[in-house]
C-alpha positions, 0 to 999 in steps of 0.5 A: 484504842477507838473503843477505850478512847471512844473514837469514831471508828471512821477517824484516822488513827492520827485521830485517836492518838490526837483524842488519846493525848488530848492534843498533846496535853497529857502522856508522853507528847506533853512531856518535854523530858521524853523529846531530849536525849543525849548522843555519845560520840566515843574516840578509840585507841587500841581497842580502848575507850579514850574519850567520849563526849555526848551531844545534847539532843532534841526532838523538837518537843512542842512542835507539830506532828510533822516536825517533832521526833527529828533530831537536832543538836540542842543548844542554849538553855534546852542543851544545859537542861538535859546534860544537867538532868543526865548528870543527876541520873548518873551520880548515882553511878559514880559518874562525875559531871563535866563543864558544859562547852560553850556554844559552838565548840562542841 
């Protein structure tokens, strides 16, 4: 990495991930897509799946170094962003989209 990204060999290796992502411009730390998921949270009766909710998640996208990759339910617009990007994934595999609770009942 420090010879393709051209890094002095006596910098840190925060260093070549900084040059390597021209502070987070480009791969995967400028992404936001790659910063949300989602959590389910299954309830079981019997041995069978009853009921399965799933919490939008974020991994403070945009944040420095030291904050980012700490998950945090997300809320508001970014919570809305990523069910809806996970709905879309899933038609594909019949999944049907369900409403959105509203903020704070989750």
């Amino acid at each position: 990495s420090y010879e393709q990204f051209r890094v002095d060999p006596d910098e840190t290796p925060s260093g070549v991930f900084r040059s390597r992502t021209d502070d987070d411009r480009r791969s995967f730390p400028a992404d936001r897509r790659f910063w949300q998921t989602v959590v389910p949270v299954c309830g079981f009766s019997g041995g069978e799946l009853t009921s399965m909710q799933l919490l939008p998640v974020s991994l403070r996208h945009g944040q420095k170094p030291y904050r980012r990759g700490r998950p945090c339910l997300a809320e508001g617009e970014e919570a809305e962003e990523i069910l809806s990007r996970f709905w879309r994934l899933s038609e594909a595999l019949g999944a049907e989209p369900a409403q959105v609770p509203a903020e704070g009942s989750a």
